[in-house]
Structures are given as C-alpha cells and as structure tokens.
ZAMARGU-4260 file (C-alpha; in steps of 0.2 Angstrom, whole numbers, plus 5000, padded with zeros to 4 digits):
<rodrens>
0) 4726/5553/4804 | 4732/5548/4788 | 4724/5552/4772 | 4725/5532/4768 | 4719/5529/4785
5) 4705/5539/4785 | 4698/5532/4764 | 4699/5514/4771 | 4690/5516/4787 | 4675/5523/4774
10) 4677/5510/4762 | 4675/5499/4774 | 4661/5504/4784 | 4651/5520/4777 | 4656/5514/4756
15) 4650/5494/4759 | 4634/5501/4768 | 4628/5512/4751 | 4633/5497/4739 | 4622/5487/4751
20) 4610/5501/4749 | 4612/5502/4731 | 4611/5483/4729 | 4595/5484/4739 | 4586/5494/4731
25) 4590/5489/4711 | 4584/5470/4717 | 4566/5479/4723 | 4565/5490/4706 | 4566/5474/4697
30) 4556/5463/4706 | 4541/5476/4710 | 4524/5473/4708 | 4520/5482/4691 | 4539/5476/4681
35) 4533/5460/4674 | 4522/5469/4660 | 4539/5476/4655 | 4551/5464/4658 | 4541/5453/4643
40) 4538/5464/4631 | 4558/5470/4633 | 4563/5451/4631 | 4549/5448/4615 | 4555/5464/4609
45) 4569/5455/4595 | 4553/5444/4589 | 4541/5460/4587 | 4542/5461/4568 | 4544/5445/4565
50) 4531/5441/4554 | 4538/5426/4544 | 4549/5413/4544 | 4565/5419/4535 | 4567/5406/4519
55) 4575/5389/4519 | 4593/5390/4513 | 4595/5377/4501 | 4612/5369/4500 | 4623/5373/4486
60) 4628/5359/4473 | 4647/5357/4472 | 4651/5352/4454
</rodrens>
C-alpha cells in the first residue's frame, strides 16, 4: 500500500473522528455547569478599573 494511500484512509476516518472528538469535548468545557462565573468576569475584565469616565474632549477652535 502506498504511503499516500494509507495518510488518506486515516484522514478520512480515524483523523475526522479525533477532530469530532476534539470539537466535542471544547463545546462541553465551555458550556459546563460552573464556566458562566468565569465567562463574566473574563468579559467585564477591560471595565475592571474603570473607575471614572475618561474627560470630555472639547473641540479645538480653528482660528
């Protein structure tokens, strides 16, 4: 059997089953029970010290 024989039967039985697999299990880690505490406090994380308003830009006078 050919070496190109033999990769493409793998690819396309054994390889698509593990990226199933793979696919599988990353969309279960991310919709488990205890993820949504982390999931919000990852996504407020940019507002975390953000304690004011930054000022209001006035606009420049053109002379």
């Amino acid at each position: 059997m050919e070496m190109y024989t033999l990769m493409r039967e793998f690819a396309d039985s054994w390889a698509l089953l593990a990226l199933f697999g793979i696919f599988l299990a990353v969309v279960i880690w991310v919709f488990r029970p205890g993820s949504r505490k982390v999931q919000d406090d990852i996504a407020n994380s940019i507002f975390r010290h953000d304690d004011k308003p930054a000022p209001a830009r006035r606009p420049t006078e053109e002379a």
